[in-house]
N, C-alpha and C positions, 0 to 999 in steps of 0.2 A: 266478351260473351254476349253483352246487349245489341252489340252488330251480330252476331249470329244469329239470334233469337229474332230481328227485323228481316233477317236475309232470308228467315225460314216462313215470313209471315208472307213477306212477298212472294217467294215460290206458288202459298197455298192460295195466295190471291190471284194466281196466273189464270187458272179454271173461270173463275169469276165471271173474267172480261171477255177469255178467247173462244170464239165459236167453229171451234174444227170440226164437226163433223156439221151437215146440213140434214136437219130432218126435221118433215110439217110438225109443226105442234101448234092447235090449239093457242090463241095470243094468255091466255091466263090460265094455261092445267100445266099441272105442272108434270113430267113425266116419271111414269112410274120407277124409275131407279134411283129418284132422288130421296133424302133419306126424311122419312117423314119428320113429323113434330110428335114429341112427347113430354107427358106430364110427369116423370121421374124415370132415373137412369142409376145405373148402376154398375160401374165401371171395374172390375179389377185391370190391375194391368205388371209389365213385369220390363224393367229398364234399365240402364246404365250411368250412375251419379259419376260427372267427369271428373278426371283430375283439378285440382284449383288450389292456388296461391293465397298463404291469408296474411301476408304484406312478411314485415320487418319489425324484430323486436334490439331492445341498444339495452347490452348485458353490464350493467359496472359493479365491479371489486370493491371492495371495502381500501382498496389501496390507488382507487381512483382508473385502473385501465379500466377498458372499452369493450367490446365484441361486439359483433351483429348474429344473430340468430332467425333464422326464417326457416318457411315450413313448405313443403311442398306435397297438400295432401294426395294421396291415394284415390283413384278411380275404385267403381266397385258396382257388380249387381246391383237391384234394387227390385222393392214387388211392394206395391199397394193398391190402395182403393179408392175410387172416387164416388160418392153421392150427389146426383141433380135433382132439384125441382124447379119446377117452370114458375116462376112469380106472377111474370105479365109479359106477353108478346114474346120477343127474343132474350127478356131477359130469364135467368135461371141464379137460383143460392147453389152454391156448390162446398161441397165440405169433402175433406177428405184427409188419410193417412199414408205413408210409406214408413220402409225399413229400408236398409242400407250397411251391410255387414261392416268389421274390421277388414281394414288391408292397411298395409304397411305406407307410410309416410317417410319421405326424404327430411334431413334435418343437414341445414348448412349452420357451418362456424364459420365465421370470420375472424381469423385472429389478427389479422392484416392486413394491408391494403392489397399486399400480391398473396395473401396464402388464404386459402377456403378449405376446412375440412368436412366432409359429406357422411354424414351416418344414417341408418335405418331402426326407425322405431314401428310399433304399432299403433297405428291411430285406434280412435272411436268406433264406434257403430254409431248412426246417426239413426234417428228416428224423424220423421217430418210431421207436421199438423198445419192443418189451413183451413179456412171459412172464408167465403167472402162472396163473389159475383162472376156469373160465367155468361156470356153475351155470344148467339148464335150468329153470324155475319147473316145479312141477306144474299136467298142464290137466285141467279137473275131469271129474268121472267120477259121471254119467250127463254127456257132452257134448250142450247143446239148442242150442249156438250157429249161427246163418248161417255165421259166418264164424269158421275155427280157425285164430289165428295162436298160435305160442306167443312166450314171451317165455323171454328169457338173458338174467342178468346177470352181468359180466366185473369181475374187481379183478387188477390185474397191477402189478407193477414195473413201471417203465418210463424209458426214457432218451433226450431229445428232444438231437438236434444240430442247434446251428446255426451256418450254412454262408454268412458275412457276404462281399461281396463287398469287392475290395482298393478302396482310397484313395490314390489318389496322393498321396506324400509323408510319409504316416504309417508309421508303424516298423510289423514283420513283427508284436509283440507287439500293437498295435493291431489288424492283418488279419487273423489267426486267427481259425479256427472254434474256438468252443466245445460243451462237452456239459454237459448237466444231468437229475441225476434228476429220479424223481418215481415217480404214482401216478399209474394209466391206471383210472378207474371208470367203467363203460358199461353199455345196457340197449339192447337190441335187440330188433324180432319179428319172428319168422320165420315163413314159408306155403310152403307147396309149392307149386308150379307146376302146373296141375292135377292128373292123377292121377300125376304121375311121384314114383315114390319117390328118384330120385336129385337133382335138381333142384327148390330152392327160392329164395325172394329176400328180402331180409332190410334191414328202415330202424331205425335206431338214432342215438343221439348217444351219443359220447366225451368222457368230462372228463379232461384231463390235469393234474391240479395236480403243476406244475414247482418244484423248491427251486431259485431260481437257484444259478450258481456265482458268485457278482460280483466273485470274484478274478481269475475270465477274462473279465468286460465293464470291470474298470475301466479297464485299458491304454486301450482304445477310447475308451471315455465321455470318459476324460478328454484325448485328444487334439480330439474332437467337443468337447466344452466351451470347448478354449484357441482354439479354429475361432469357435465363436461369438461370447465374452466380448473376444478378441482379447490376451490376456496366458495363462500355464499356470495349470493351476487344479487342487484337488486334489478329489477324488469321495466321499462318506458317501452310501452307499445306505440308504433308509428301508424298501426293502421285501427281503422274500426269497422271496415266493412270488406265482407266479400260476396261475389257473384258465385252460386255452386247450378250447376246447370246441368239439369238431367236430361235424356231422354227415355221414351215409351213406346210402349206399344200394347191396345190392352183391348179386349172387347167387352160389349154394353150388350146389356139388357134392358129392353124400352119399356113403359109401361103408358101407352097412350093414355 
């Protein structure tokens, strides 16, 4: 997912450098369809959170067998909001929220080295949070480009909830919502709308790498495990981090 995220940085860096079209301009004006500068922005936007893997958990029986258990979550819509302000030069604080509905999750068993069993559960709703730093790239100057999108790239904190639906008969410690940090790194390019300076529209991908908490999934896991294997079972998570990587598409309102 972090080679995706550089592959898609590179693409918006192509404009940058390439001068397809030849037209006079001025050595320092910059030409009117490039998107100007502003001192607060205001983004909704409406996306797709991919599918993503959140590693391998090792299930043991009170009579000493084994299992492996992993998760393969669910893609899904998604709609939030971004806030910009300009600090100083290119740099901007940027804060922001999404949602991200239920959709069904794959669940493997490994009861064996040749046998895997596949079930369907419903995952979470997630909810997203972030603050941090959004940095406008420079657009160059003599501009010869057809088309002037610029490019921002975003590094924030961030802190993903999720918001698991209850089970009947499983304890409240199982049914809770959990939260977990991380790191919200994103690149986006922005256009104005034709000649308005206030209005632009802006497509990007979000990479959220999450530290799980796995002291608030193991309640759960392990009550889903003694569901599955049919005896209590205890949980050793192998992973602690995942990549969840959205993309968007959202328009801004500027306010020079």
């Amino acid at each position: 997912m972090n080679r995706s995220a550089l592959a898609l940085l590179g693409l918006l860096a192509l404009p940058l450098t390439a001068a397809a079209q030849n037209r006079p301009l001025l050595a320092n004006e910059p030409p009117p369809e490039r998107l100007p500068e502003s001192n607060f922005s205001i983004t909704p936007y409406i996306g797709l959170r991919v599918p993503f893997n959140t590693g391998t958990e090792i299930l043991t029986t009170e009579g000493g067998d084994q299992f492996q258990l992993s998760w393969e979550r669910g893609g899904g819509p998604m709609a939030g909001v971004d806030v910009a302000a300009r600090v100083h030069g290119p740099f901007h604080f940027v804060a922001g929220g999404a949602y991200s509905g239920r959709r069904d999750d794959l669940i493997f068993l490994q009861t064996s080295s040749t046998t895997t069993d596949s079930l369907v559960a419903q995952g979470p709703a997630y909810w997203f949070a972030k603050a941090g730093v959004q940095v406008r790239l420079a657009d160059p100057t003599p501009d010869n480009r057809r088309f002037h999108p610029s490019a921002f790239i975003t590094a924030a904190p961030a802190v993903v909830f999720a918001d698991f639906n209850d089970i009947p008969g499983f304890s409240d410690a199982a049914n809770r919502s959990s939260h977990h940090f991380g790191l919200n790194l994103g690149v986006d390019a922005a256009a104005r709308v034709g000649r308005s300076d206030q209005w632009s529209f802006s497509v990007g991908v979000q990479d959220y790498l999450l530290f799980w908490d796995t002291d608030r999934l193991v309640a759960r896991d392990a009550e889903i495990g003694e569901a599955l294997v049919g005896e209590p079972v205890t949980v050793a998570f192998d992973y602690g981090n995942s990549n969840v990587l959205t993309l968007r598409f959202g328009v801004s309102y500027r306010f020079r």
